[in-house]
N, C-alpha and C positions, 0 to 999 in steps of 0.2 A: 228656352226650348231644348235644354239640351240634357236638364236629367228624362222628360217627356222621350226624346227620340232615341235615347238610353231603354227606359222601360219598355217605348216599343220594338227598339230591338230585341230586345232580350223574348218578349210575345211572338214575333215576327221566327227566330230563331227556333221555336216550340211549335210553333203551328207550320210554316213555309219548310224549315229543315227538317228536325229531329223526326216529327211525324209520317213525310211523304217517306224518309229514308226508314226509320222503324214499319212501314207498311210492306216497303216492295224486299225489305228483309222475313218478313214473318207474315205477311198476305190477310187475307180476310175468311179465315175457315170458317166462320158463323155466317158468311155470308149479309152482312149487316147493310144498312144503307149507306151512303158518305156521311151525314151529318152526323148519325149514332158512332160511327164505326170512329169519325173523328173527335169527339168529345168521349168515349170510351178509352181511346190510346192514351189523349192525353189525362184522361182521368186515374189512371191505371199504373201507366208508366210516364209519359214524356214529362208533366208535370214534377215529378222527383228530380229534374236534371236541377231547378231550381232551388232542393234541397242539399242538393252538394256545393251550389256552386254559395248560397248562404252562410253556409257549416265554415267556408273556405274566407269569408269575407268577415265574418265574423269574429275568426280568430285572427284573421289578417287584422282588421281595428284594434283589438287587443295587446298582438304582437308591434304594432306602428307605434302603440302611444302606451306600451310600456314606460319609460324614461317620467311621460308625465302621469303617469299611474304613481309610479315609484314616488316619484317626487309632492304629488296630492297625499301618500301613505303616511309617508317621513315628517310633512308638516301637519297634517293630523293627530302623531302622537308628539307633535310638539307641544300643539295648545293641548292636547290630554294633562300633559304634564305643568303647565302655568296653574297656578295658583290664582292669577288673578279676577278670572270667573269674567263677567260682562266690562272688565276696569280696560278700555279703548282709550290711543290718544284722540282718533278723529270716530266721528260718530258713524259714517257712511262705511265704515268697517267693523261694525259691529255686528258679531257675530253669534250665534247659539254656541256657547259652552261646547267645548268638546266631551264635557264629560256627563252633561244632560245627554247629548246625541246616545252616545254610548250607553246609558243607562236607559234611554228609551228602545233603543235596540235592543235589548236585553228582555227586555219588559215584552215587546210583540212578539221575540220568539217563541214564549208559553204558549199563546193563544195558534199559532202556527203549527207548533208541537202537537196541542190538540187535537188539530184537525188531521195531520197525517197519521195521528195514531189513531183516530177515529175508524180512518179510510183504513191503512194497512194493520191494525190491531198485531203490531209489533213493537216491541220499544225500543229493542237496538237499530233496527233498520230505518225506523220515524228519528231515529237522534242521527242517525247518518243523512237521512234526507233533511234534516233543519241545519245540518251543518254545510251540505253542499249547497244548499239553498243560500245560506250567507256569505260563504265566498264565492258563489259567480253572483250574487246579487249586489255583493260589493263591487266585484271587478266591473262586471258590466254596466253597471249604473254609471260608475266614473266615467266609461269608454263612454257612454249616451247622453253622458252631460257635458264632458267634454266636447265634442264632437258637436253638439246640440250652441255650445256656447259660442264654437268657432265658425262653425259656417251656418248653420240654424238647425229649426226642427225636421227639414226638410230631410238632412243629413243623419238622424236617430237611426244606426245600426237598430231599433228593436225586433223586427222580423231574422234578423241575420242571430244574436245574439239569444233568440229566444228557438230558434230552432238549434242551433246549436247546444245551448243547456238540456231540449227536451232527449235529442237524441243521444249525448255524452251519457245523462243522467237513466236515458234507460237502456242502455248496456249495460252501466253499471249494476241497476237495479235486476237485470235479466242476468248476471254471474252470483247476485245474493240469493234471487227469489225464485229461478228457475223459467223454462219458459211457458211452465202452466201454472202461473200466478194470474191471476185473474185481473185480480186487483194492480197491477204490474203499470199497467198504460195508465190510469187514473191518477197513480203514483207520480210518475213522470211529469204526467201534465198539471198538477198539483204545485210541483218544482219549478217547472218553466211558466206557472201563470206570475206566481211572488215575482220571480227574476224579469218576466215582463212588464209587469207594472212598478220594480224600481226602475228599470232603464226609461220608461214612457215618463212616470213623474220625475225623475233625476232629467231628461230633457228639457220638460214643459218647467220645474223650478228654473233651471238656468236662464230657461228666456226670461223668466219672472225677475230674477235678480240680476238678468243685465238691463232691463227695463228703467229696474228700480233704481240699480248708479247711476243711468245716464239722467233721472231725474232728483236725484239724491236724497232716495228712499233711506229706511235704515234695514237692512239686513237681518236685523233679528226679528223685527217687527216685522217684518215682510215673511218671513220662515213660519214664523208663529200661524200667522191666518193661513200662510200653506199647508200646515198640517189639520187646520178647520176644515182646509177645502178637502183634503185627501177624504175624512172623516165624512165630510158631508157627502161627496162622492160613493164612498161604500155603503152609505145609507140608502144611496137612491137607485145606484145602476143593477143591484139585484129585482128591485122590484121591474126598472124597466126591460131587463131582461129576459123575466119570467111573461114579463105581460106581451113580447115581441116573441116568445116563444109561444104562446097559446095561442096566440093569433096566425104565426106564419109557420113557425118552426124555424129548422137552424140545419144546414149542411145541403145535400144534393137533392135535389127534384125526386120526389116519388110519388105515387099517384094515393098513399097518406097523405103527404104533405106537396102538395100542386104548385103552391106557391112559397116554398121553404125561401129562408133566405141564403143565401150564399158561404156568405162567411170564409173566403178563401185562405184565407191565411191563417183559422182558429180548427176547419177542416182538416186542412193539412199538417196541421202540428197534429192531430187526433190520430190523421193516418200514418204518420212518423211512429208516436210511443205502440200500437197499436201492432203497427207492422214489425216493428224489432222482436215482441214477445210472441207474434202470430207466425214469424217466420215468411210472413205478406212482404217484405220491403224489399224493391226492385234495387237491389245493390247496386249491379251497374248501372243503372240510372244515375244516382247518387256517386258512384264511382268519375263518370262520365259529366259530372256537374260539376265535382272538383277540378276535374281539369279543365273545366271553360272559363271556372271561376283563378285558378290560379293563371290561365292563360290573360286574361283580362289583365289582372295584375300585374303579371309582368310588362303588358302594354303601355297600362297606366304609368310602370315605374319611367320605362323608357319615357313618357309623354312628358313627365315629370323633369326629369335628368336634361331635356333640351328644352325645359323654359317655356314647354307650349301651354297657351292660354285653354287649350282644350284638352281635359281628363276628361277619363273613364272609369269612376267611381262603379267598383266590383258588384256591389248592393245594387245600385241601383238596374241593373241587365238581371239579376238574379232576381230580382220581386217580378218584373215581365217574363220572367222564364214559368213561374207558376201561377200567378195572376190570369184569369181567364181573358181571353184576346180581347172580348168586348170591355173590360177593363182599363187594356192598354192603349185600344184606340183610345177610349173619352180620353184619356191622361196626353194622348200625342193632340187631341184636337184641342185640348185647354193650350198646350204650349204652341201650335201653329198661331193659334189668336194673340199670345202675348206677342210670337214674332213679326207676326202682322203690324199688329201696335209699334213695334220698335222701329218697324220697317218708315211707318206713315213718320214717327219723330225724329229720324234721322234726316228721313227727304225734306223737313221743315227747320232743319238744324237753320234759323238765318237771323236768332235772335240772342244776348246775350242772356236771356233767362230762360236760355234751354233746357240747362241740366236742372232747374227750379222746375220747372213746365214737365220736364221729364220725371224726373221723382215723384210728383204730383200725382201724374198719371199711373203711374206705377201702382204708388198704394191706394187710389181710387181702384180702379181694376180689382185691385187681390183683393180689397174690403167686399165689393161687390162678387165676387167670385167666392170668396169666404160666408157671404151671405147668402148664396144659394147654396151651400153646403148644409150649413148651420142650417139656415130655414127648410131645407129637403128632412133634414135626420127630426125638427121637431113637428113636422106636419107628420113624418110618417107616425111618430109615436102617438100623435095625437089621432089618426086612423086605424092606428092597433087596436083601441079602445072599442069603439063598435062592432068592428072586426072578433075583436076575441069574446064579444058579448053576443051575435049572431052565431058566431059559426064558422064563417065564409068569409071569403077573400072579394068576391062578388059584386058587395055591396053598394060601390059605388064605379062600377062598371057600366059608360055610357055609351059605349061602342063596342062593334062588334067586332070579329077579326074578319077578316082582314085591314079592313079600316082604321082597327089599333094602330097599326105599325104606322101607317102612313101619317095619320094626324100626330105620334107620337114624333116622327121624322121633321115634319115642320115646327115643332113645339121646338127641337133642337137648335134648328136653324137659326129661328126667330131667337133664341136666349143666348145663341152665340152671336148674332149681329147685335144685341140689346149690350152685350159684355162691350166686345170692340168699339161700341159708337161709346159708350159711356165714359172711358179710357183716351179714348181720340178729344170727343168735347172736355175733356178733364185739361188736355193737355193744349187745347186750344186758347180755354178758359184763363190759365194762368201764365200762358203766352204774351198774351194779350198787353 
């Protein structure tokens, strides 16, 4: 519960503070109603506190795990330099060539090159952007697979590390190309999609290969179909992305798009590069987010220094700082369930195959919970389909409103008691 009551803070912080105090400083001259006038502020301004306090947390991961940055570099250009190629003495340490990696590296920045020269139809500016693109892609990937490797996936800096590359990268880009480039944001976000998705798969590998030692995979073999998957991945998430755009659309509510989807965190990096070349971006907001985010920090360092079992990992208040609130709640009510759960296995502590009973229940629970994820994202794709072949969103709309809400209300209930009993019998099951 307690990255959950993190992110809700950080919501809670956006909506209960920054908001009420941003209002009765600057009032309501549109005269708007509460719910507009409040999803306007935070869409506008209070939402940006999140991006300073990312920027902050980001480079904080960075700065923390320098030493094993350094030390991941130094043994890198060690096996570059071995001669021996895949010659291991134990096979569970076999690893891809360091000098395949690098020459494959080499090889995808052509196609990379491509495209930002496509977009910006510059070639010295497209070789500056494929060269910053490889060393925050470097750094940060190490920072996301690290981090990913030590405490889990849960813990991927990727939002902190990818808003910080889009908005580093379009300064920059706004001192070469001026602030009436057009093409300037596109640029940006071009830069921080690459550096997004090595820090996401540089995560999602690590779990892969610590998976695979504890079952005494080999290493290289395991890298190899990793790169199938990446591959097979780019094959398919353009199409499903196209086809979830023609159906809903992508960013805020308009009465085009009624039922866009969201996308809070793909939105906001948009209004980041966007805002820097538009002269749009509410500084001190971002000003004002830095300092929540380094205040955090130093909290945490303190929490740290006296041995307490509870941190305050910076990221995670910073993703509820932008995150829309209805967000942050479902994320606090998935963690009240699991503390629920802890709660019921602690008051049964009376048997010697507790901590068996308990683990159990554990990874029953997050499979189950894992599985209403998974199953929500391939039902919705599978609804896009008619969706984007009708027209309308509509289609299979069997209620009317008011009555949505409510029946969707107990649909909640009912699938949060369905999680907790399933969890609880888990752990009764193996008690036993």
């Amino acid at each position: 519960i307690r990255i959950a009551a993190l992110v809700f803070i950080g919501g809670a912080i956006s909506w209960w503070i920054a908001i009420p105090v941003y209002l009765s400083i600057f009032g309501n001259p549109e005269g708007l109603d509460a719910v507009t006038l409040g999803n306007q502020t935070w869409s506008q301004q209070i939402r940006y506190l999140g991006v300073g306090a990312m920027v902050v947390g980001g480079l904080w991961a960075l700065v923390s795990l320098k030493s094993a940055i350094g030390l991941a570099f130094s043994e890198g250009l060690n096996a570059f330099k071995k001669t021996d190629g895949l010659v291991k003495k134990v096979r569970t340490e076999l690893d891809t060539p360091m000098s395949w990696v690098i020459i494959a590296v080499g090889v995808m920045l052509v196609p990379i090159f491509i495209i930002y020269l496509r977009e910006i139809e510059d070639v010295a500016i497209s070789s500056l952007m494929a060269i910053v693109m490889t060393l925050a892609g470097f750094l940060f990937a190490a920072v996301a697979g690290y981090m990913a490797g030590l405490v889990g996936s849960s813990n991927n800096p990727i939002s902190g590390v990818t808003i910080a590359t889009i908005l580093s990268t379009a300064l920059l880009l706004l001192a070469l190309m001026g602030s009436g480039a057009e093409k300037g944001p596109a640029a940006a976000i071009l830069i921080g999609a690459v550096v997004c998705c090595a820090a996401a798969i540089a995560g999602d590998n690590m779990q892969d290969l610590k998976a695979g030692h504890l079952l005494g995979a080999t290493p290289f073999r395991q890298q190899i179909m990793q790169m199938v998957g990446v591959i097979s991945a780019a094959l398919v998430l353009p199409l499903i992305l196209d086809l979830l755009n023609t159906a809903y659309g992508f960013g805020p509510i308009t009465p085009e798009n009624p039922d866009a989807l969201a996308a809070p965190q793909a939105t906001l990096m948009a209004s980041v590069a966007t805002g820097v070349f538009g002269g749009g971006l509410p500084w001190n907001m971002v000003y004002i987010g830095m300092g929540i985010g380094a205040a955090i920090i130093i909290v945490d360092e303190v929490l740290k220094a006296r041995g307490s079992d509870f941190r305050v990992p910076v990221l995670a208040v910073a993703v509820g700082l932008y995150l829309p609130f209805e967000l942050d709640s479902a994320i606090m009510v998935g963690g009240l369930i699991a503390w629920l759960v802890s709660l019921y296995q602690k008051r049964h502590n009376n048997r010697e195959q507790f901590e068996e009973a308990k683990e159990h229940s554990n990874r029953t629970g997050l499979l189950f919970a894992s599985g209403l994820i998974t199953g929500e994202a391939l039902i919705g794709i599978a609804l896009a389909v008619p969706v984007a072949i009708v027209g309308h969103s509509n289609l299979f709309k069997l209620i009317e409103h008011p009555m949505d809400s409510a029946v969707g209300f107990i649909v909640i209930l009912a699938v949060c008691f369905w999680l907790y009993s399933i969890a609880v019998k888990a752990f009764k099951l193996n008690r036993e």
